[in-house]
C-alpha positions as CSV (number, residue, x, y, z in Angstrom):
1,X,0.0,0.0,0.0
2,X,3.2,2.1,0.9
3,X,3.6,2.2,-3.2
4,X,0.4,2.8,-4.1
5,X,0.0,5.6,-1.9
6,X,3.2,7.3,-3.2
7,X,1.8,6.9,-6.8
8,X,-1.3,8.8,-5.8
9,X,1.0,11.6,-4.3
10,X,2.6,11.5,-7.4
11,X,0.1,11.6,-9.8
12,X,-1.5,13.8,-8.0
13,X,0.5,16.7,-8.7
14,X,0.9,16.2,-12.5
15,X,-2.5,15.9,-12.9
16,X,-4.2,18.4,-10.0
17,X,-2.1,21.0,-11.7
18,X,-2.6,20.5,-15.4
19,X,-6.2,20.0,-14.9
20,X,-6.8,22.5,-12.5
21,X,-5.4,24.9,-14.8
22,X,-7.4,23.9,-17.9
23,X,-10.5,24.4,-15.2
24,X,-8.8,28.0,-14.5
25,X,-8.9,28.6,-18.0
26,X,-12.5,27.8,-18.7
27,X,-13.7,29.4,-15.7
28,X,-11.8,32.8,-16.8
29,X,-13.6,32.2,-20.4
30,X,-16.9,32.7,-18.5
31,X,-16.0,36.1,-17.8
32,X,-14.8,37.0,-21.0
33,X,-17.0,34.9,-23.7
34,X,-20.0,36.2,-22.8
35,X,-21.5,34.1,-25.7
36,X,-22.4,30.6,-24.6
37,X,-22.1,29.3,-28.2
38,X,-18.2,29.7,-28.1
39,X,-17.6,27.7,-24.9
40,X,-19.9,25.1,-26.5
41,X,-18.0,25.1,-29.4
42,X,-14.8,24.4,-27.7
43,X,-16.6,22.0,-25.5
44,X,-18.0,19.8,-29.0
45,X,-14.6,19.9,-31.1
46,X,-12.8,18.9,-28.3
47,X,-15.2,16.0,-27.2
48,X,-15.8,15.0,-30.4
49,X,-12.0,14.8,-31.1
50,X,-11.3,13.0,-27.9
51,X,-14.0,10.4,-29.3
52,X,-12.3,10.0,-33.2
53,X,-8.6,9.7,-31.8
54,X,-9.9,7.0,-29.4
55,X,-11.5,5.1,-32.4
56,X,-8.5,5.5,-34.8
57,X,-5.8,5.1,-32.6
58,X,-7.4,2.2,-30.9
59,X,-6.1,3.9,-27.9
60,X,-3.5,2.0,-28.0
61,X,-1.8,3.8,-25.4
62,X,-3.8,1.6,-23.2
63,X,-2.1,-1.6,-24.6
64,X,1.3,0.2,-23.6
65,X,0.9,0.5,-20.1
66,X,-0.6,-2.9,-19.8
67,X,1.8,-5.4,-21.3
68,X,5.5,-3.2,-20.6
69,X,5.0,-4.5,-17.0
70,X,5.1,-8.1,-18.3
71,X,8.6,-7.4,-19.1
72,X,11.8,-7.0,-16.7
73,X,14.2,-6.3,-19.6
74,X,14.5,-2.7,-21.2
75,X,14.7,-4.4,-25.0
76,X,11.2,-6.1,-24.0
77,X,9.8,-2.7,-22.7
78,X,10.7,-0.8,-26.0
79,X,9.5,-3.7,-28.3
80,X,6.0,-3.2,-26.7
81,X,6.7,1.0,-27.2
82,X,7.6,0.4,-30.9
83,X,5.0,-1.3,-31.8
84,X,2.5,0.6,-30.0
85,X,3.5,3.9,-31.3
86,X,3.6,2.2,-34.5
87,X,-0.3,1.0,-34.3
88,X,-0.5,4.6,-32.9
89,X,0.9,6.6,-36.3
90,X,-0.9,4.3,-38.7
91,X,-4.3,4.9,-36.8
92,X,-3.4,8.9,-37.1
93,X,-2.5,8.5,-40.3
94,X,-6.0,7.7,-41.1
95,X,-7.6,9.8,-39.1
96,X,-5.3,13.0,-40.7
97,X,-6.7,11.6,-44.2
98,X,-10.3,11.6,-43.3
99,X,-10.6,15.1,-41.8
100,X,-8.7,16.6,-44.7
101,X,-11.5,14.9,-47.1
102,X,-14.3,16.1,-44.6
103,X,-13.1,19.5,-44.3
104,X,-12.9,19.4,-48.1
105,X,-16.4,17.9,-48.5
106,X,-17.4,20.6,-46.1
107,X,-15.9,23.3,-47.2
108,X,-14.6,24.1,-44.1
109,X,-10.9,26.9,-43.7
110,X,-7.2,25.7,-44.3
111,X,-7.4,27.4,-40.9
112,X,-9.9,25.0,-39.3
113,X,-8.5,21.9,-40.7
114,X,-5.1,23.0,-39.3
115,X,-6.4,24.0,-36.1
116,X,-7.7,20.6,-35.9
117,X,-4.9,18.8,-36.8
118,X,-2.9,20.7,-34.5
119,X,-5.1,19.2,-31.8
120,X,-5.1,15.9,-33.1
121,X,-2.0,15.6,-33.3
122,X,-1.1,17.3,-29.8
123,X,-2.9,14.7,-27.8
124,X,-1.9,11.4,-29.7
125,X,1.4,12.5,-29.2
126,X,1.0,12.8,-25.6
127,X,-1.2,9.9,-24.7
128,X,1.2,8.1,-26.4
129,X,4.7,9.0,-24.8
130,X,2.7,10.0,-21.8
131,X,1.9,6.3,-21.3
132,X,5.0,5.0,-22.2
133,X,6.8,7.4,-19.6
134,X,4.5,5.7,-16.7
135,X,4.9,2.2,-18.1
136,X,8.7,2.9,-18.1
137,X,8.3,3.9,-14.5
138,X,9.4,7.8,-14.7
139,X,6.4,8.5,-12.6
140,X,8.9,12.2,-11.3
141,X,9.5,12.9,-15.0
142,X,5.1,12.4,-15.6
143,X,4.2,14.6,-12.9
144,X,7.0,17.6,-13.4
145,X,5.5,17.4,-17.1
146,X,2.3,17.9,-16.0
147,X,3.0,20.7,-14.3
148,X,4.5,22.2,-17.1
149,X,1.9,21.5,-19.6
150,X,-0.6,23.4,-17.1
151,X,1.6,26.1,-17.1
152,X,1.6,26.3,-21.1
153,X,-2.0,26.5,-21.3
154,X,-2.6,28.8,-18.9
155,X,0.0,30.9,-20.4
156,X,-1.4,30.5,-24.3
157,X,-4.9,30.9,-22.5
158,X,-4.5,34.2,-21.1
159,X,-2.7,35.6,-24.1
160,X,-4.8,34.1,-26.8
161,X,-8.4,35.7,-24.9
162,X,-7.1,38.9,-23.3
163,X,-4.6,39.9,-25.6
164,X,-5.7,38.9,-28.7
165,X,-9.1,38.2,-27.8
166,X,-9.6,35.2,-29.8
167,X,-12.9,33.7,-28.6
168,X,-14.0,29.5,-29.1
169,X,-10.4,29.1,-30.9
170,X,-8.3,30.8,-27.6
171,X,-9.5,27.4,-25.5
172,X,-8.8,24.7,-28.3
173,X,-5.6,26.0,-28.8
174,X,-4.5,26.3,-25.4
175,X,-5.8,22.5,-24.8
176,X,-3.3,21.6,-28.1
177,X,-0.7,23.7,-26.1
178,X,-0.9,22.0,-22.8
179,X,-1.1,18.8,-24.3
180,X,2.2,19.3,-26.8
181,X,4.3,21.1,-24.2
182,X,3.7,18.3,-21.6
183,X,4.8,15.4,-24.8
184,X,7.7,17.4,-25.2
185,X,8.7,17.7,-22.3
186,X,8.7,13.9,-21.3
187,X,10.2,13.3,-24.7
188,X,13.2,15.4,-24.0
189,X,14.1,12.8,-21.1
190,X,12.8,9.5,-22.1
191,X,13.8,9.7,-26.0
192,X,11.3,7.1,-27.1
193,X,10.9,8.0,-30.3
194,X,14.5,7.9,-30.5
195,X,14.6,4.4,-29.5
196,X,12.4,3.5,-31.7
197,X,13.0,0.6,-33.9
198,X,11.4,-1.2,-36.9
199,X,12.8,-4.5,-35.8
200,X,10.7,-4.5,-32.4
201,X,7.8,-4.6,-34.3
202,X,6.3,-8.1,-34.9
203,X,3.1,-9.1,-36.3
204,X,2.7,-11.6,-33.0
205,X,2.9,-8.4,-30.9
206,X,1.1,-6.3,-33.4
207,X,-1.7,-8.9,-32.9
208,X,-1.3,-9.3,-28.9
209,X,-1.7,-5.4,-28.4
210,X,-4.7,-5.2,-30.9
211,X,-6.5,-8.2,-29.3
212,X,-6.3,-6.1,-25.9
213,X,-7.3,-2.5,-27.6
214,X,-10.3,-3.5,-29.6
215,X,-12.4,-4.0,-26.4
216,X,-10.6,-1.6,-24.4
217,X,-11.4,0.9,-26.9
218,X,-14.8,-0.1,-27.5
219,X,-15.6,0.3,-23.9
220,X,-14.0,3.5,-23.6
221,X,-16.1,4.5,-26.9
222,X,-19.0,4.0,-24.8
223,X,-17.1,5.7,-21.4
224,X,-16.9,8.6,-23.8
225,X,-20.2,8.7,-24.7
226,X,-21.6,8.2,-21.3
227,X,-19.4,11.2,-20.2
228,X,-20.0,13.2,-22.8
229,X,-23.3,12.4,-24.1
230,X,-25.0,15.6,-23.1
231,X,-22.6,17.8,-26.0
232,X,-23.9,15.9,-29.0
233,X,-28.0,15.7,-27.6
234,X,-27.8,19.0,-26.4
235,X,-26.5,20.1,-29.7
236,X,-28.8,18.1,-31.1
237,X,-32.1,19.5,-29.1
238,X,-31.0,22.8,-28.2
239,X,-27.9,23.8,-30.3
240,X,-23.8,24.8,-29.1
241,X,-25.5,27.1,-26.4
242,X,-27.0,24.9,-24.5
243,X,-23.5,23.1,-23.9
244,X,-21.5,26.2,-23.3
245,X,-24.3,26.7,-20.2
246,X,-23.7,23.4,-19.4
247,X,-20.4,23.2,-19.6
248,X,-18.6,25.4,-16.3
249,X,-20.9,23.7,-14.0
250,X,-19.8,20.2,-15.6
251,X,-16.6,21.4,-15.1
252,X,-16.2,22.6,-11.5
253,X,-17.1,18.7,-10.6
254,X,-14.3,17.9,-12.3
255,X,-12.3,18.1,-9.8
256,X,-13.3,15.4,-7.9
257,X,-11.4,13.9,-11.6
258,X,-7.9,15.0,-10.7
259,X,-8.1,12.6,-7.1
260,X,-10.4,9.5,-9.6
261,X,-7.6,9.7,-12.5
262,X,-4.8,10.1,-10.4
263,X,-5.5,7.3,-7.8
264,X,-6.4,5.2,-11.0
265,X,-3.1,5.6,-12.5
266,X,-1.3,4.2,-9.6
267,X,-3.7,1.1,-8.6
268,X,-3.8,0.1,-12.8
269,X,0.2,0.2,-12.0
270,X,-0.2,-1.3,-8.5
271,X,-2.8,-3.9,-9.8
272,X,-1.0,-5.0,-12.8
273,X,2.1,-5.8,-10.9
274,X,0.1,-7.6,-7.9
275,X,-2.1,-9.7,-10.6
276,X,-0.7,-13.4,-9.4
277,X,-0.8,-12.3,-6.1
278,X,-2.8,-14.9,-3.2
279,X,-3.7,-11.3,-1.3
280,X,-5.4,-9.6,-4.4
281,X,-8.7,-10.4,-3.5
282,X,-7.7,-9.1,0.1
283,X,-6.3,-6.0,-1.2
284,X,-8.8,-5.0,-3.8
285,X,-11.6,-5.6,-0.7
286,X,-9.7,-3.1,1.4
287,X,-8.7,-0.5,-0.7
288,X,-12.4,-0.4,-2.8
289,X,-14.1,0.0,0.4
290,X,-11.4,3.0,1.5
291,X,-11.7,4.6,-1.8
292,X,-15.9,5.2,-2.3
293,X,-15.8,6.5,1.2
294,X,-12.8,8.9,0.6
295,X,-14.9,9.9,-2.6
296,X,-17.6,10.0,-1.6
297,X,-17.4,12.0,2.2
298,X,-15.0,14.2,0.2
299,X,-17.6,15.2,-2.4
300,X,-20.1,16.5,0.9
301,X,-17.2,19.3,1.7
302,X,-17.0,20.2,-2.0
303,X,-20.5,21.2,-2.1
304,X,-20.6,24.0,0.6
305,X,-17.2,25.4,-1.0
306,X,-18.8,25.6,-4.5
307,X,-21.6,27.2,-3.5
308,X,-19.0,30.0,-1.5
309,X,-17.1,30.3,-5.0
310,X,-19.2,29.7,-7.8
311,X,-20.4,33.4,-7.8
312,X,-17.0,34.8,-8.7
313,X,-15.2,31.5,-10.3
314,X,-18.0,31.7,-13.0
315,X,-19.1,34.6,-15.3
316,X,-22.5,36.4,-14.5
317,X,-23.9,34.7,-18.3
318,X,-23.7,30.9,-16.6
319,X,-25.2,31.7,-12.7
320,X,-28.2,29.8,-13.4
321,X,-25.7,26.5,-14.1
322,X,-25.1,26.3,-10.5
323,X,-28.7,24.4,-9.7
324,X,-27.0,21.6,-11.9
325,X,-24.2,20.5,-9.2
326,X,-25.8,18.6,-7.2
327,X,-26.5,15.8,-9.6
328,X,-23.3,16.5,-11.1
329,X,-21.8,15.4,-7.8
330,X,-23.8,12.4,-7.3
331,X,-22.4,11.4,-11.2
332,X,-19.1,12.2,-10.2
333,X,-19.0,9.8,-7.2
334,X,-20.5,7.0,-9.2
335,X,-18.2,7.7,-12.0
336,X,-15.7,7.2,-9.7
337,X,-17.0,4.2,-8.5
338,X,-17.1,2.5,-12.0
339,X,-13.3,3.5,-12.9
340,X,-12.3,1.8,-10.3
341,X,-14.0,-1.2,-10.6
342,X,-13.1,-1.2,-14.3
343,X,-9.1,-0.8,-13.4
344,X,-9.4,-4.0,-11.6
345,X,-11.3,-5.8,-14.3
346,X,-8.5,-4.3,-16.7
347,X,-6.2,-6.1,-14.4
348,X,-8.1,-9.6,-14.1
349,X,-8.3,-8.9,-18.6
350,X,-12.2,-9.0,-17.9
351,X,-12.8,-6.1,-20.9
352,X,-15.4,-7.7,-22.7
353,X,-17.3,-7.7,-19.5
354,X,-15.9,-3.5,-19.0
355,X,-17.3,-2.9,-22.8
356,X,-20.8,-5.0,-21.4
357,X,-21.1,-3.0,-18.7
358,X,-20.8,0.3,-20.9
359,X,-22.8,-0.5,-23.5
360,X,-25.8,-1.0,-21.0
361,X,-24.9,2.6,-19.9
362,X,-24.8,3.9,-23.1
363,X,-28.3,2.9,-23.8
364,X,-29.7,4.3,-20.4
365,X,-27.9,7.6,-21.1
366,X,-29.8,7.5,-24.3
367,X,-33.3,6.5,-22.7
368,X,-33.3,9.0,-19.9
369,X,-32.2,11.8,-21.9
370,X,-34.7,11.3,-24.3
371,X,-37.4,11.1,-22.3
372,X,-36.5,13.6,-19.6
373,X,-35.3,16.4,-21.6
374,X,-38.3,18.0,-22.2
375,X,-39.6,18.0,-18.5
376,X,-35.8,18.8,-16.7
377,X,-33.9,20.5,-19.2
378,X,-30.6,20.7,-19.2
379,X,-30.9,18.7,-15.5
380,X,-31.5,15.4,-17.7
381,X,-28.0,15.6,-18.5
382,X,-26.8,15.3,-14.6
383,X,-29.6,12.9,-14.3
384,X,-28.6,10.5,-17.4
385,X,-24.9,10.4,-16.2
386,X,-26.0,9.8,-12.9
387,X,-28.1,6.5,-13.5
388,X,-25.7,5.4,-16.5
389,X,-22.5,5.6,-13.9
390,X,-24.9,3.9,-11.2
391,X,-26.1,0.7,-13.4
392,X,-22.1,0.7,-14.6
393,X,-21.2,0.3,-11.0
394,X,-23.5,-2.1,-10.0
395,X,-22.9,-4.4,-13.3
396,X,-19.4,-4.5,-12.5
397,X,-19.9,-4.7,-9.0
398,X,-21.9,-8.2,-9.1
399,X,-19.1,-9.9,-11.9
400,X,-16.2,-9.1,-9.7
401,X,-18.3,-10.2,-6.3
402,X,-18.9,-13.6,-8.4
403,X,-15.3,-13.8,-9.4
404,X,-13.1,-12.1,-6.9
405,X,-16.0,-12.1,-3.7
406,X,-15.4,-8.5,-4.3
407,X,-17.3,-6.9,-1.5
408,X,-19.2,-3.8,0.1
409,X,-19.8,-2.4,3.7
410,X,-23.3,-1.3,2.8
411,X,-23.9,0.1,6.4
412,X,-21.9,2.9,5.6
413,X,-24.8,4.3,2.8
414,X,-27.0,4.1,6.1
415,X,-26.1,7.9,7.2
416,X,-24.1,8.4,3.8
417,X,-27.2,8.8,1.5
418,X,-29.3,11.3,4.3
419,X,-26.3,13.3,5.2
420,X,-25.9,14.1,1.1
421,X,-29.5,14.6,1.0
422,X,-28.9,17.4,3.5
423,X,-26.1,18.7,2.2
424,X,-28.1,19.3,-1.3
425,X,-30.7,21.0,0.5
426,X,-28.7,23.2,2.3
427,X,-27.1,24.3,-1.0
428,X,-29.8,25.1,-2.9
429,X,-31.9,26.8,-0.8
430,X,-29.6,28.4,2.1
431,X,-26.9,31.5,0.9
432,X,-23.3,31.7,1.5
433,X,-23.4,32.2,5.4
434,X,-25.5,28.8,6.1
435,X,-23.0,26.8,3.5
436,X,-19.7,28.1,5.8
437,X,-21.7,26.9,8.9
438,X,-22.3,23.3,7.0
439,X,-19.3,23.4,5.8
440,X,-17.4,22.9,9.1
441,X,-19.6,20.2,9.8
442,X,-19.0,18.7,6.7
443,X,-15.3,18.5,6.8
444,X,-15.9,16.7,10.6
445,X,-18.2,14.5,8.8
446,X,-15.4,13.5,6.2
447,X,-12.8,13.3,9.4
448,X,-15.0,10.6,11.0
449,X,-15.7,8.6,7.8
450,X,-11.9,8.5,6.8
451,X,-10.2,8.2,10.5
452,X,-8.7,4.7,10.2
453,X,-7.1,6.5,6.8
454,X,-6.2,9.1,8.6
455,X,-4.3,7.5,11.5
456,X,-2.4,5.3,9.1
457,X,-1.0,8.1,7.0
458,X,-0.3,10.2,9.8
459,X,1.7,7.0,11.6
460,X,3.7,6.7,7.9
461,X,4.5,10.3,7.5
462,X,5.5,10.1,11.5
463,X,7.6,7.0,10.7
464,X,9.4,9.0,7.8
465,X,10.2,11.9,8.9
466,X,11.9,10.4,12.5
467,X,13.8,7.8,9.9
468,X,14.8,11.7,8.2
């Protein structure tokens, strides 16, 4: 656990930082594009992008990170790099060859079809040595990139909308900044690309890394789409408008994200590595149980705080966004909840089952939205996400109880589900003052439910720093 924790630390503070920075970004947007159609412009391209990129690529990136760790030898490493990155530029390739004949077909600007392949090309480029970096084990050089890719966007951010006071475009190419700085950066220490070699590539492997993608991808496909549905329905119902109002408030709950994607780094490391182990089922018992009440207590103190910063963090144009958070909470948590019950079905290679579990969330997204969207509004969104993420959870829930006896303490949803009840009630109807009152009591709250955490951090940090 002494490892896994460290990871966390460490993952923490590339990601916290880069992603915290792209929220900085949008939320400075708010005040500035005034015009909700330009923040759901950015927010549709670079969804919709995110979506292609997986298809094409296969996210092969995935495959990288899973089967490196099967080798202890540096020539075995880079064999499954080569080939990866090699999957990786063919799939691009493609990708590149289509947009150029739908921007064509479309009529569409040299400019637009080169902003978008600076994207593109941005973010396979850094998924791909990105992934590599972590399955090399540079976990320092991954998190001091982060940092520096955050940097980078909030930099090009701030120039490209109050300088030159470039509107939708300013965000997309500040996301392509972050995301090419932080590549570079990790390239100029891990030299993949320069390692890379034709004769490491090998049909067998070719095939090995495929067989694992194709699902993989397929259930991140419908991931995507469960996470992102609300961008092409809303376009769909309501136009970009209705996503750029959307949008801040989806935002802000994202960062309970930077803790899900950061902890999920480290335990697909930490679980790949302890795959054969005789204590797995021990472990995965211990820290599932830990982890949704971290998540979930921690999510009761973020309420209070939004509802003390969401007047100044977002622009007067998107106040009325703030009724959504609530239910935007309650998805995150169970988002949360399905991410890491689908790292340890990555581990136990159950992603047929991961894509299973999607695809049934994928078509509950679709069935609420449709029939709630006229009756909630832009609420069906939070609501959709909510009940996908929750029948996702409890899918993969039940295969890994029948496999792994993967269990719950259900007692503690006993003054869990009342307590967040309360806390939505209190921030909807009650102003700033109330929320700072409930606030204190929330962060108690979150002591009491974590305290055996706590204690054992505390007694590790203790034990360090006397060893110091």
């Amino acid at each position: 656990m002494g490892k896994l924790s460290k990871n966390v630390v460490i993952y923490f503070i590339g990601n916290t930082i880069s992603r915290f920075m792209g929220i900085i970004i949008l939320l400075i947007a708010t005040h500035i594009l005034t015009n909700k159609e330009d923040i759901g412009y950015f927010t549709f391209i670079t969804n919709t992008t995110t979506m292609l990129l997986t298809i094409f690529c296969l996210q092969i990136w995935m495959s990288i990170i899973r089967y490196i760790f099967d080798y202890n030898n540096i020539k075995g490493k880079l064999k499954i790099i080569s080939t990866g990155y090699f999957i990786g530029f063919l799939g691009f390739l493609m990708y590149v060859i289509l947009l150029l004949i739908y921007c064509i077909v479309k009529k569409y600007s040299i400019m637009f079809f080169l902003q978008m392949l600076f994207i593109s090309f941005s973010y396979t480029f850094n998924q791909l040595v990105q992934f590599a970096c972590r399955g090399l084990g540079k976990n320092k050089l991954y998190a001091i990139s982060g940092v520096v890719g955050s940097f980078a966007q909030l930099l090009t951010g701030i120039i490209f909308l109050c300088i030159f006071k470039i509107t939708s475009s300013a965000l997309i190419l500040a996301t392509a900044f972050s995301y090419l700085s932080q590549g570079v950066f990790i390239e100029l220490f891990l030299k993949s690309v320069k390692k890379f070699k034709l004769k490491y590539i090998s049909i067998k492997t070719i095939k090995k890394l495929i067989s694992y993608s194709i699902p993989t991808t397929m259930n991140s496909i419908a991931y995507c789409f469960n996470q992102s549905s609300y961008t092409w329905m809303f376009k769909y119902y309501y136009g970009t408008d209705a996503i750029g109002a959307f949008t801040p408030a989806y935002r802000v709950i994202s960062l309970i994200g930077l803790f899900v994607m950061s902890f999920n780094f480290a335990f697909q490391e930490y679980s790949f590595l302890m795959n054969k182990s005789s204590l797995k089922t021990k472990i995965y018992n211990k820290t599932f149980n830990s982890f949704f009440k971290f998540i979930s207590s921690g999510t009761i103190i973020l309420m209070p705080i939004t509802c003390i910063f969401f007047s100044f963090m977002v622009g007067s144009s998107y106040k009325d966004s703030m009724n959504l958070m609530p239910l935007l909470y309650l998805s995150s948590i169970l988002d949360a909840v399905q991410i890491f019950l689908g790292s340890i079905m990555q581990a136990e290679k159950k992603v047929r089952f991961m894509f299973f579990s999607q695809l049934v969330g994928v078509i509950v997204t679709v069935v609420v939205m449709f029939f709630s969207h006229n009756l909630i509004g832009l609420q069906s969104a939070g609501l959709a996400i909510s009940l996908c993420f929750f029948v996702v959870s409890i899918i993969r829930f039940l295969c890994l109880h029948n496999t792994l006896k993967l269990k719950f303490k259900k007692t503690y949803l006993l003054h869990f589900m009342p307590v967040y009840f309360l806390t939505t009630t209190v921030f909807l109807r009650y102003g700033v003052t109330v929320n700072v009152l409930y606030g204190i009591l929330t962060f108690f709250y979150f002591i009491i439910c974590n305290k055996d955490l706590i204690i054992r951090f505390i007694l590790r940090f203790n034990k360090k720093y006397k060893k110091a």
